[in-house]
LOMIVO-936385 format. One record per residue (C-alpha): x, y, z; residue in one letter. Coordinates in steps of 0.25 Angstrom, whole numbers, padded with zeros to 4 digits, always signed. Example, Ala and Ser with C-alpha at 12.3 -4.5 7.8 and 13.67 -1.06 7.14 Angstrom:
BEGIN
+0049-0018+0031A +0055-0004+0029S 
This chain:
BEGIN
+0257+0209+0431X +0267+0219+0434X +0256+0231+0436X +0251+0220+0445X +0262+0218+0453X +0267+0234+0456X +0251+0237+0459X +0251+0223+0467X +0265+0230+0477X +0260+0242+0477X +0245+0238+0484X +0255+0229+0493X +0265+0240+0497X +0252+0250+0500X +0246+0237+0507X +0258+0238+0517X +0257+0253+0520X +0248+0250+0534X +0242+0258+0543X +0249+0257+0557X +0246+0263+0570X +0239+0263+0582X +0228+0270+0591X +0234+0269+0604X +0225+0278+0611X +0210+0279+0611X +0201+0288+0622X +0188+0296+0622X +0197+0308+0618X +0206+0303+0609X +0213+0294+0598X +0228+0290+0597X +0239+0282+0591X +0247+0281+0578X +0247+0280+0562X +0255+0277+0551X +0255+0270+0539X +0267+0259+0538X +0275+0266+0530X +0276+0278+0539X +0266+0288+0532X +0257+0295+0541X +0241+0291+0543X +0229+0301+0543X +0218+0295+0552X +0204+0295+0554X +0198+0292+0569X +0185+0286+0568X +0174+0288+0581X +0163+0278+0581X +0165+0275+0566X +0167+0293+0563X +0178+0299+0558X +0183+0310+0571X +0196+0314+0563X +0206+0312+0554X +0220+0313+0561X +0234+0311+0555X +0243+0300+0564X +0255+0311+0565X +0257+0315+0578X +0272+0310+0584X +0273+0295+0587X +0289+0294+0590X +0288+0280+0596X +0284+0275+0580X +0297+0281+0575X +0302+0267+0573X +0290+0262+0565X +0290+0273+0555X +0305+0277+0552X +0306+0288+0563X +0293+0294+0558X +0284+0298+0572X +0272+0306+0568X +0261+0293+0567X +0253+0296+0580X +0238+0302+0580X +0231+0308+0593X +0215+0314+0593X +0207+0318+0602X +0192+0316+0602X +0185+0328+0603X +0176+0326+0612X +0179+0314+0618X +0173+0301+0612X +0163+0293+0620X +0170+0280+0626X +0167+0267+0617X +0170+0274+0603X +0175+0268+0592X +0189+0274+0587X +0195+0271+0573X +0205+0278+0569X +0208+0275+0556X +0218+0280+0543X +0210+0286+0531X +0209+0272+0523X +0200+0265+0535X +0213+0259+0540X +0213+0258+0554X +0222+0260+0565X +0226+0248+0574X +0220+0249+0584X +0208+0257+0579X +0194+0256+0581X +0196+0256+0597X +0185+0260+0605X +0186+0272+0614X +0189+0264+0630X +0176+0264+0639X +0184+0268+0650X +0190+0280+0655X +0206+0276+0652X +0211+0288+0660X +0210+0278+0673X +0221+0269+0664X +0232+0278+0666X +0230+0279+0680X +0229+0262+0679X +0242+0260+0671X +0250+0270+0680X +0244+0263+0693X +0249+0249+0686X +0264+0253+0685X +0262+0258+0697X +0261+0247+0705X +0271+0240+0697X +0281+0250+0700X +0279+0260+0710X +0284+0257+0723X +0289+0263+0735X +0291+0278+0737X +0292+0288+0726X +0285+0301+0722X +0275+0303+0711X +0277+0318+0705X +0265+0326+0698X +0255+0316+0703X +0243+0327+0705X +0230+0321+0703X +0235+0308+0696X +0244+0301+0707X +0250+0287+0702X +0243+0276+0709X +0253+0268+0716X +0253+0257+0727X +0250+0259+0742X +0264+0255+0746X +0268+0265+0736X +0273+0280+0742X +0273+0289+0733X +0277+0306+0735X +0269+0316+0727X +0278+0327+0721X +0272+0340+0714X +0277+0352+0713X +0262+0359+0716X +0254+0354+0728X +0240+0351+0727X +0231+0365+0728X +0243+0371+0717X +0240+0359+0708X +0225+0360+0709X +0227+0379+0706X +0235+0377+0694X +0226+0365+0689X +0211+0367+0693X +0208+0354+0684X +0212+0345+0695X +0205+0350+0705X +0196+0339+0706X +0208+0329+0707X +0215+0324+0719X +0228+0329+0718X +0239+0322+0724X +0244+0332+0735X +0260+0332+0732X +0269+0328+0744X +0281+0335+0740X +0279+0348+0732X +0293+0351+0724X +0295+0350+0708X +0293+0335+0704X +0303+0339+0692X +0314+0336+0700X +0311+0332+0714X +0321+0340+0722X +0314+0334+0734X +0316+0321+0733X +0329+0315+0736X +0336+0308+0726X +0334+0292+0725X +0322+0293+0737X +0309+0288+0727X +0304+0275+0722X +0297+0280+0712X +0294+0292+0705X +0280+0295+0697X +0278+0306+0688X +0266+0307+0680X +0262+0316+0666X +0276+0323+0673X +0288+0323+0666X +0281+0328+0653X +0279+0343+0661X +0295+0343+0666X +0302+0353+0658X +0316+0343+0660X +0311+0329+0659X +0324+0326+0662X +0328+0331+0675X +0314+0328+0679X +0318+0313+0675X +0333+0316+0684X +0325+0318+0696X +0315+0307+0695X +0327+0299+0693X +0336+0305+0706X +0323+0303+0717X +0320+0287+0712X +0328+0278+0721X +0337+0266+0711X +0327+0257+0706X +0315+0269+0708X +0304+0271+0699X +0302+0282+0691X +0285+0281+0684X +0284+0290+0673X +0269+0293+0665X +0273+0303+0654X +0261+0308+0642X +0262+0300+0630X +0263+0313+0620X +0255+0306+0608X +0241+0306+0616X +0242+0318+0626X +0240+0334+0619X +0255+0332+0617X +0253+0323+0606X +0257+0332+0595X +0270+0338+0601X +0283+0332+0599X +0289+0321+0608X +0300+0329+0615X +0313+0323+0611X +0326+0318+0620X +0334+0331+0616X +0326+0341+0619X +0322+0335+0633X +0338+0332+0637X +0340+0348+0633X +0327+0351+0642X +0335+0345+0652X +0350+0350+0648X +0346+0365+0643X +0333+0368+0653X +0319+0366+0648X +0319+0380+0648X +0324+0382+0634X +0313+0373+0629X +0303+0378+0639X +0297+0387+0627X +0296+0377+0618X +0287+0369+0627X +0278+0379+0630X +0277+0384+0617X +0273+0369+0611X +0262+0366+0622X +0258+0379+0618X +0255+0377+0604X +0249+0363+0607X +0239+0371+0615X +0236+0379+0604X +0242+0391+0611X +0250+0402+0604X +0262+0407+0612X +0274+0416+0608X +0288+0413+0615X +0284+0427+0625X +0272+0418+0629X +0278+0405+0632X +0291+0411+0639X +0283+0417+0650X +0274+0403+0653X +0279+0396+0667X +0293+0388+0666X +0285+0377+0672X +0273+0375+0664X +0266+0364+0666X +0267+0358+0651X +0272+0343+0643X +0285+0349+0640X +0290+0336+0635X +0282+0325+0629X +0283+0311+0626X +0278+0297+0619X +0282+0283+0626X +0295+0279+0619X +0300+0295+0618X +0299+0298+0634X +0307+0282+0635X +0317+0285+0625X +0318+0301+0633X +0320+0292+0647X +0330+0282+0640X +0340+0294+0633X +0339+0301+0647X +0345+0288+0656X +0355+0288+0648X +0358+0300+0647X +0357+0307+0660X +0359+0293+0667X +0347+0292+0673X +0343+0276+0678X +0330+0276+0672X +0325+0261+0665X +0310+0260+0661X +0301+0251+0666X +0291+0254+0658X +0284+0262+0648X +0271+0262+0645X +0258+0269+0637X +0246+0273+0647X +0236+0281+0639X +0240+0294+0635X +0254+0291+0646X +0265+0282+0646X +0272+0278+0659X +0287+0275+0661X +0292+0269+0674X +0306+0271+0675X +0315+0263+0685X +0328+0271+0692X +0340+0263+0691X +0354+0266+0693X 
């Protein structure tokens, strides 16, 4: 009775250990989510195409938004790409090594091409809260749709002919054609408290000083102004497997200079492009490399926006926050 009791709580305390997760994202091209077992130990995972094993994968990339699930432990999320692309309709498992599958899992690859849903979401909020005159910064060939009553301003720093030299990829897209040519980083141009709105899109990652980039936003929007964010959600873009950059480094980006930094970033994009630089070789790129220098999940860049209100006083509430494919989008309100 007594060896049947011990064995009898020990099948029940395995019993509990569950497998936990989710498969938040699934394309032609690639797979991801997160996995852990409940009691915080990692998961090794199988993913299933059409019933055949693709790849086994380990759930440790860097999930900080799960920190208060697992006791400050991150490192549960998993990315992978197909390669080639899987045809539309597939069947994707993803599954632990005992069978045990994901929730969410099987799901079948959408029969529709989701890179039109960004464009949809961003035209939603939009309309919701784009209103009056503002400028939209960076908008080259993927202006936000806004209403016809709206106005808005296009701000780059290169003009249409220099986009399309220094990036013959888009030379078949209809590029916006800026209407004021200056630095959208801080907007020297625009008087202080004259916009509406401001949009930046897939920007703010490529500033060297989030921070004073986020100052000028803040001067040019009139009390009450909009300020519409979309920022790439590092867990399923190619900077899934660097580090989420942290509060202190980007308040000394903005206190020191990014020029002491500067290095670092280009030395780890480098590596995560397989490239092989010495200090000599990175010190001579351009000082205005066109690079993420700062990434960002959902709950990072909002707990980055609410530490910087605070502290540099800036009269920012969010509206909203939320996931858009591999983008999230944060609509900030200026108020005094």
């Amino acid at each position: 009775m007594k060896f049947w009791r011990r064995r009898h709580r020990r099948v029940k305390e395995e019993a509990a250990n569950l497998l936990l997760g989710s498969l938040d994202g699934l394309e032609r091209g690639f797979v991801g989510g997160w996995a852990a077992m409940s009691d915080g130990s990692p998961v090794k995972l199988l993913v299933y195409v059409g019933g055949e094993v693709w790849a086994t994968i380990d759930a440790a990339n860097d999930r900080p938004d799960l920190a208060h699930l697992f006791n400050g432990k991150t490192r549960f999320g998993f990315h992978f790409n197909f390669q080639p692309p899987i045809p539309e309709g597939a069947e994707v498992s993803v599954t632990d090594l005992s069978g045990n599958h994901l929730p969410g899992s099987p799901r079948q690859v959408p029969t529709i091409d989701t890179r039109w849903l960004s464009t949809a979401v961003r035209w939603g909020l939009s309309k919701h809260f784009i209103s009056g005159c503002g400028i939209e910064v960076g908008a080259a060939a993927n202006p936000t749709p806004v209403s016809d009553e709206v106005r808005v301003t296009y701000v780059d720093r290169f003009t249409r002919a220099e986009i399309q030299s220094q990036h013959p990829e888009l030379a078949n897209y209809n590029l916006i054609e800026p209407d004021i040519v200056s630095d959208g980083m801080d907007l020297a141009v625009v008087g202080s408290g004259s916009q509406d709105f401001v949009i930046a899109n897939h920007m703010i990652e490529h500033a060297q000083d989030p921070i004073s980039v986020l100052k000028s936003f803040f001067r040019v929007l009139r009390e009450g102004g909009v300020l519409f964010l979309t920022i790439p959600d590092k867990r399923f873009t190619f900077d899934k497997d660097r580090n989420e950059t942290s509060i202190s480094h980007l308040i000394e980006d903005h206190e020191v200079g990014p020029t002491a930094s500067r290095l670092e970033h280009y030395g780890e994009w480098a590596r995560l492009h397989g490239e092989s630089l010495s200090s000599k070789d990175l010190s001579s790129w351009s000082e205005n490399l066109d690079i993420h220098y700062h990434v960002w999940t959902p709950l990072g860049f909002l707990s980055f926006i609410e530490f910087i209100t605070k502290k540099y006083a800036l009269g920012f509430d969010c509206e909203l926050m939320i996931r858009n494919r591999d983008e999230f989008v944060v609509i900030l309100r200026k108020c005094m």
